[in-house]
C-alpha positions as CSV (number, residue, x, y, z in Angstrom):
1,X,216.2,92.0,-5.3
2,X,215.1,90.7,-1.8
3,X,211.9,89.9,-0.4
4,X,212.4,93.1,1.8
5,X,213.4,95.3,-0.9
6,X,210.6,94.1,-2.9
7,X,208.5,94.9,0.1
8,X,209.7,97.9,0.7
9,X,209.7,99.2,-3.1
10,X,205.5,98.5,-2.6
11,X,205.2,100.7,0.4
12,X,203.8,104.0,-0.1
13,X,206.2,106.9,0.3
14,X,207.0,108.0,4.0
15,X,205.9,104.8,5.5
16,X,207.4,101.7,6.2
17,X,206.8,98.3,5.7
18,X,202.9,97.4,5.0
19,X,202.4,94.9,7.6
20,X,200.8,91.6,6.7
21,X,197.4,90.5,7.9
22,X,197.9,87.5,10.1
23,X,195.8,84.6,8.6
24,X,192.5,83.8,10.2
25,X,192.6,80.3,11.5
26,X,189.9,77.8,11.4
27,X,187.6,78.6,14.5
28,X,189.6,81.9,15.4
29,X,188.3,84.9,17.6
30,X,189.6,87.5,15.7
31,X,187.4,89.4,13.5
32,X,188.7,89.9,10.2
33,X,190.1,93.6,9.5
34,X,188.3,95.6,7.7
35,X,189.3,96.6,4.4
36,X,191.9,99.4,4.0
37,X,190.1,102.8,3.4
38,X,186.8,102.1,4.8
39,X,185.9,102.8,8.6
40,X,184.2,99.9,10.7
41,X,180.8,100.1,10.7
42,X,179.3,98.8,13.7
43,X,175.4,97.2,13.5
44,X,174.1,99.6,16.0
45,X,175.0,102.8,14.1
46,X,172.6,105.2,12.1
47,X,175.4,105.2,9.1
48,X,178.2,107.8,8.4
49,X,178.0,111.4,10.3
50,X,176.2,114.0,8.2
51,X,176.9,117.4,7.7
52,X,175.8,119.6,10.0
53,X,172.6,121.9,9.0
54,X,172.4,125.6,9.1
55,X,168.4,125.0,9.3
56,X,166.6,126.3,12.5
57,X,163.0,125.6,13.5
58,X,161.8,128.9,13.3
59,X,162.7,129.2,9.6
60,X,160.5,129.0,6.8
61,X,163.1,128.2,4.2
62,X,162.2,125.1,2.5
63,X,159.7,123.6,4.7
64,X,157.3,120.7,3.2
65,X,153.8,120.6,3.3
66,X,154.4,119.1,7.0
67,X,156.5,122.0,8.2
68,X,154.1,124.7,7.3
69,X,150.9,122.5,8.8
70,X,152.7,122.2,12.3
71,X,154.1,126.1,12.8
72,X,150.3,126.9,11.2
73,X,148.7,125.0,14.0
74,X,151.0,126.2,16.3
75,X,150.6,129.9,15.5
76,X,146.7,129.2,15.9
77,X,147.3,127.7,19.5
78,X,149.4,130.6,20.6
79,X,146.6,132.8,19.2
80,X,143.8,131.4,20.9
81,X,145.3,131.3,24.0
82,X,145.9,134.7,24.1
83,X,142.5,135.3,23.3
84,X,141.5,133.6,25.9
85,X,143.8,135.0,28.6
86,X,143.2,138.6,27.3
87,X,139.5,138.0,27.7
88,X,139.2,136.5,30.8
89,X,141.6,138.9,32.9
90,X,139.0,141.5,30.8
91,X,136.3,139.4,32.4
92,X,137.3,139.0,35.3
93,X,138.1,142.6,36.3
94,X,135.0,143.9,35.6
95,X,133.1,140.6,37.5
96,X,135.6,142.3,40.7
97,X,133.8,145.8,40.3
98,X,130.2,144.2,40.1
99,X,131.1,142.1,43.2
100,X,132.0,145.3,44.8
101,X,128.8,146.6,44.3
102,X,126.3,144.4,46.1
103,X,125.9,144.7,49.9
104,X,126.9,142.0,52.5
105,X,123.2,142.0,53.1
106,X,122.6,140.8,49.8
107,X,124.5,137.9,49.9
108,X,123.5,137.2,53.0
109,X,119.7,137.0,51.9
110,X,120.4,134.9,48.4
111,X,119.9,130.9,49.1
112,X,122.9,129.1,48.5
113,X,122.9,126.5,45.4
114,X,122.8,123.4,45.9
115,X,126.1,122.8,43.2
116,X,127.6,124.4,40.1
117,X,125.1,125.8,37.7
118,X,127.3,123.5,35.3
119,X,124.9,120.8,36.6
120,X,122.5,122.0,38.9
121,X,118.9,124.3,38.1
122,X,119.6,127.3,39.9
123,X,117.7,130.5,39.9
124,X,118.8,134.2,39.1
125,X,116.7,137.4,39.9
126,X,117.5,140.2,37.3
127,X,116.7,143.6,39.0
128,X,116.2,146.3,36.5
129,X,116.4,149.3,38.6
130,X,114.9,152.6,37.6
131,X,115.3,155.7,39.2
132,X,112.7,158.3,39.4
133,X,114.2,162.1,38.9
134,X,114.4,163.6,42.5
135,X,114.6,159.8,44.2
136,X,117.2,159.4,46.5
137,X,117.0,155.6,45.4
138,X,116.0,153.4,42.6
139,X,112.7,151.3,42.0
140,X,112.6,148.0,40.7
141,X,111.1,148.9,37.5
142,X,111.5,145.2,36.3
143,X,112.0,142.0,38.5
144,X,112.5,139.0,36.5
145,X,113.6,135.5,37.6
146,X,115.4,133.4,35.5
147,X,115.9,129.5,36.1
148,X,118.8,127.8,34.3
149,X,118.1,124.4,34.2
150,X,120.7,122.0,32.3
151,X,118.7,119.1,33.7
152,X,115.8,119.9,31.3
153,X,118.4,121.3,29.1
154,X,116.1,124.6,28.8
155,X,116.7,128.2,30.3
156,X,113.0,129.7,32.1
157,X,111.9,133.4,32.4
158,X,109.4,134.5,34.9
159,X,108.8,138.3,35.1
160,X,106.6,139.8,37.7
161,X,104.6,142.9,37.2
162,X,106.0,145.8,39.3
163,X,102.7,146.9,40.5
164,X,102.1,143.6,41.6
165,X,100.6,143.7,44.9
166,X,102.0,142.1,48.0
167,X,100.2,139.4,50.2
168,X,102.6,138.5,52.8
169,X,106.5,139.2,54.3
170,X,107.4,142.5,55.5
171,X,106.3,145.1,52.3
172,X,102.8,142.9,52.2
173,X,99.8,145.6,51.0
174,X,102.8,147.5,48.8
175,X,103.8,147.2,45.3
176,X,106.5,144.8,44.9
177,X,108.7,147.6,43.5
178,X,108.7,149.0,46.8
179,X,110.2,146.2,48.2
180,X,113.8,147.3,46.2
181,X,113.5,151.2,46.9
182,X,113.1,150.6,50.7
183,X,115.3,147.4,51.4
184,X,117.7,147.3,48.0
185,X,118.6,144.1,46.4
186,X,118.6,142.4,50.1
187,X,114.5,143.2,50.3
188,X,113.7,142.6,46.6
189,X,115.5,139.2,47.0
190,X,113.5,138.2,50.5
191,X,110.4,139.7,49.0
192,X,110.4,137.4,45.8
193,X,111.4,134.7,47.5
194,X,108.7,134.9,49.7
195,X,106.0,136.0,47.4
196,X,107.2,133.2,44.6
197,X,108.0,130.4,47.3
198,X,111.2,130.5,44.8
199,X,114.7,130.4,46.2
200,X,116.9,132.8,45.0
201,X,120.6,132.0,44.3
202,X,122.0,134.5,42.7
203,X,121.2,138.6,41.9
204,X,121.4,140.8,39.2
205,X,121.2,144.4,39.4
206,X,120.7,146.0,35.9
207,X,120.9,149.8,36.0
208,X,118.9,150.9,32.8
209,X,121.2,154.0,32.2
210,X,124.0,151.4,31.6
211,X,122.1,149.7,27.9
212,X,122.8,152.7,26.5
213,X,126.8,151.9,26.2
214,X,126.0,148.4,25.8
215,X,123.4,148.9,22.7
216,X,125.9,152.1,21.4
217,X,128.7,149.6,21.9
218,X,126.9,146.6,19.9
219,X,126.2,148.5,16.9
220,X,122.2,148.5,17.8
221,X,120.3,145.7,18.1
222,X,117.4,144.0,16.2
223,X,114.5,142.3,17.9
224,X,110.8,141.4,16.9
225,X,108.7,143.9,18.7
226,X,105.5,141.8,19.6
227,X,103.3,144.8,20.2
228,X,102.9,148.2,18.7
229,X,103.2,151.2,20.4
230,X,102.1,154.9,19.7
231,X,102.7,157.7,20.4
232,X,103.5,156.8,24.2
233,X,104.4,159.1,26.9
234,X,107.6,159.2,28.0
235,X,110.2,160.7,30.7
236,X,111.0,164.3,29.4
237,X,107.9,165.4,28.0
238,X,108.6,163.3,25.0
239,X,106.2,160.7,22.9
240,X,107.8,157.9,21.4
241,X,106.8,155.0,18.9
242,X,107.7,151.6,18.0
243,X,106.3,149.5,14.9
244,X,105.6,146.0,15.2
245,X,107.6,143.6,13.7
246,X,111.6,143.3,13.3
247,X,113.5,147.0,14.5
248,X,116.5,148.3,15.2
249,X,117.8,149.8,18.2
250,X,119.9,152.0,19.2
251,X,121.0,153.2,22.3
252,X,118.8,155.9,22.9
253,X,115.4,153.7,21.9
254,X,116.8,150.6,23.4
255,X,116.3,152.6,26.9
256,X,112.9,154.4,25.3
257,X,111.8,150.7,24.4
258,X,112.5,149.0,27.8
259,X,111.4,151.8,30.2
260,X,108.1,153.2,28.3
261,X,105.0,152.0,29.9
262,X,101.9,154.2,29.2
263,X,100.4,152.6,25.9
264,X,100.3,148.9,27.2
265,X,100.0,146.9,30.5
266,X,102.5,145.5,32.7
267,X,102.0,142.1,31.1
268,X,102.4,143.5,27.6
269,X,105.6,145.3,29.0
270,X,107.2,142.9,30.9
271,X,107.2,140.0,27.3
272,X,108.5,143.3,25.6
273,X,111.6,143.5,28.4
274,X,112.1,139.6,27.7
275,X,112.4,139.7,23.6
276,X,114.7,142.6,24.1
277,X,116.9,140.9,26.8
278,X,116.9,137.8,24.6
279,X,118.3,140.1,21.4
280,X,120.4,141.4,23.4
281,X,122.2,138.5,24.1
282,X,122.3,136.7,20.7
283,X,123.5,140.2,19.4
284,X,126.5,139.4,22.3
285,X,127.2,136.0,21.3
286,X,126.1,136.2,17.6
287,X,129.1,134.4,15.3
288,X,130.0,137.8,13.9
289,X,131.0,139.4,17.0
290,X,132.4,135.9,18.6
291,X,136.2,136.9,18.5
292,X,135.0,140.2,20.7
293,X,132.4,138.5,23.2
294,X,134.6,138.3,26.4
295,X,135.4,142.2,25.7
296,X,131.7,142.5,24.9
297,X,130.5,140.6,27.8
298,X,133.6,142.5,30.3
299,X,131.6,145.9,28.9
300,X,127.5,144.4,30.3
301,X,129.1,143.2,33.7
302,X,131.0,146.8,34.1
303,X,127.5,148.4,34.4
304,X,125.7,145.5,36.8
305,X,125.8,144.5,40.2
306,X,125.6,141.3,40.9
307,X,127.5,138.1,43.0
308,X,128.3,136.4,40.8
309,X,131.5,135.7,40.2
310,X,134.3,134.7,37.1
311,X,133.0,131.3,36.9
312,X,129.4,131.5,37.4
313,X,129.3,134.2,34.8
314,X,131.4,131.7,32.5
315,X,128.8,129.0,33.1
316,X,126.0,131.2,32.9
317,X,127.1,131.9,29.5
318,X,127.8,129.0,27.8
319,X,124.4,127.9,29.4
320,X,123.2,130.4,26.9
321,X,124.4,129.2,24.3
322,X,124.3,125.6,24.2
323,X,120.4,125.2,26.7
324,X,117.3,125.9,24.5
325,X,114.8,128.6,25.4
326,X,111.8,128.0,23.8
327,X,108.6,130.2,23.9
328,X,106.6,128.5,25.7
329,X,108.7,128.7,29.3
330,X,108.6,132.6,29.1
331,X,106.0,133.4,31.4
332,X,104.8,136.9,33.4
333,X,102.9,136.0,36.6
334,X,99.5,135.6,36.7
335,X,97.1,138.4,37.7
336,X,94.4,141.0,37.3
337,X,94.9,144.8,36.9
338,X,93.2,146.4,39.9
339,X,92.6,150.0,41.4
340,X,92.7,150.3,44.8
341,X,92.2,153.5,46.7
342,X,93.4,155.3,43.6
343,X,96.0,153.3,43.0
344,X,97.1,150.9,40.0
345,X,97.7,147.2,41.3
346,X,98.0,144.0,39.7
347,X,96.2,141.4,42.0
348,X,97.7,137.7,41.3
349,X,95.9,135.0,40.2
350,X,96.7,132.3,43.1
351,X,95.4,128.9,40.8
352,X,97.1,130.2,38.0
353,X,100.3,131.7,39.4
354,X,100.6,128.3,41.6
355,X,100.2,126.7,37.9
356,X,102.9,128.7,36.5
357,X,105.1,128.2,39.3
358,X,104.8,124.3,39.4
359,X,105.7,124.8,35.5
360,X,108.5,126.8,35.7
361,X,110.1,124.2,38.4
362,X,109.7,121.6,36.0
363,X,107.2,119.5,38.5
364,X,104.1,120.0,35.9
């Protein structure tokens, strides 16, 4: 038999002659072939091609401990973001009707801050306005200032006595309540700003028939009434009472509570209108009602009036939370309960109210 015969009886059927691998010479170029059956692998490659997988990334078939902790988070992230959206749209529609409800001369009277209440004191005069059945307008049944001051890291309250009497400005030898039912918001803000010596920033307008929702809304809420009261006259022909101690209120008693004013003085009144005004807001904010605060908070703005906008109101609130508000800076002017010609007044206390004041501005 021949060589080529002999070659040719070695080749594998169908194919011809196996060709020979030329030798590699001493300091040759070529690169030896690779061996029969097994592709080149080059240095730069990840291995052999896998199989392709049927898996996709929103599947929870067989995912690790890994998998489930990523789509977890993620699903948490998409959640709170919606939260967030929902509530600030909420928010911010009901911040547009407030807006709406404050006159241009309002604004116009309020002085401007001097930068964001993120970082600057800056001082807000809550109107709580009371209408009297058969008024054509409202009185200022309360008038309290509050100073948000993340300098000092402390929130201040300063109420003023509605019958307090007026020394100077355009309603001087009035009741400062008068100021609101002749010149609304614009007048109360010049009035207090005048009387005080405190500039004004922003205005809220609280309308007292509104805490009714709000408290109904809330589920009551529970406050430690500082004074007794019984058997007090009220609007209606009614008597009302409230223990002291820790109550609950309810809609309905949360307006009897704030309004009443016939068994105690202004001074007593106006600390009661600040312990409920603080319950009411930790009952807004309180941990077990966290998830619905901006729907919550969307609901109190709906029945206020006030210029302040999305923001402010944002700022304001986690002010709230995070400034202390201790005891001691909740203060009611300074003065004595006179009558004059018949009529109920509460004279201030110049060397006291001045002390106050210079307190409540943080220059003591």
């Amino acid at each position: 038999m021949t060589e080529g015969e002999v070659a040719r009886a070695g080749d594998p059927p169908g194919r011809g002659p196996t060709a020979l691998a030329p030798e590699r010479r001493v300091g040759s170029t070529v690169p030896p072939s690779p061996p029969r059956g097994r592709p080149a692998i080059s240095a730069f490659d990840d291995g052999p091609p896998r199989a392709p997988s049927d898996h996709r990334w929103w599947s929870l078939r067989g995912l690790g401990p890994r998998g489930w902790t990523v789509r977890i988070v993620l699903v948490l992230l998409i959640a709170v973001m919606a939260w967030g959206i929902a509530g600030y749209l909420a928010l911010n529609s009901a911040v547009s009707q407030a807006n709406a409800r404050i006159t241009t001369a309002a604004r116009k009277a309020l002085t401007p801050a001097s930068g964001s209440m993120w970082t600057t004191p800056t001082n807000i005069l809550f109107i709580g306005a009371d209408a009297r059945p058969g008024d054509g307008a409202s009185r200022s049944d309360t008038l309290m200032v509050m100073r948000v001051d993340p300098n000092a890291g402390k929130i201040k309250y300063l109420s003023i006595p509605r019958d307090t009497l007026v020394n100077n400005g355009q309603y001087a030898g009035q009741k400062i309540n008068a100021a609101y039912f002749f010149g609304g918001e614009a007048g109360a803000i010049s009035t207090v700003e005048q009387f005080t010596g405190l500039p004004i920033n922003h205005v809220v307008v609280v309308g007292f028939a509104g805490l009714t929702q709000i408290v109904n809304g809330l589920g009551g809420v529970t406050l430690n009434n500082p004074t007794s009261l019984k058997n007090c006259a009220y609007t209606g022909g009614i008597r009302v009472s409230f223990p002291r101690g820790l109550i609950t209120l309810n809609g309905k008693t949360a307006l009897q509570y704030v309004r009443v004013r016939d068994c105690d003085t202004d001074f007593q009144r106006e600390a009661r209108q600040q312990v409920f005004l603080a319950a009411l807001k930790s009952k807004i904010i309180s941990p077990s009602l966290m998830w619905q605060a901006p729907w919550n908070g969307a609901d109190l703005v709906s029945t206020l009036s006030t210029d302040m906008s999305t923001m402010d109101l944002a700022a304001f609130g986690w002010q709230e939370m995070n400034l202390s508000q201790p005891k001691a800076d909740h203060w009611v002017l300074s003065g004595t309960p006179t009558m004059i010609n018949g009529i109920d007044y509460v004279v201030t206390n110049r060397a006291a109210s001045a002390a106050q004041l210079k307190a409540f501005l943080g220059k003591n």
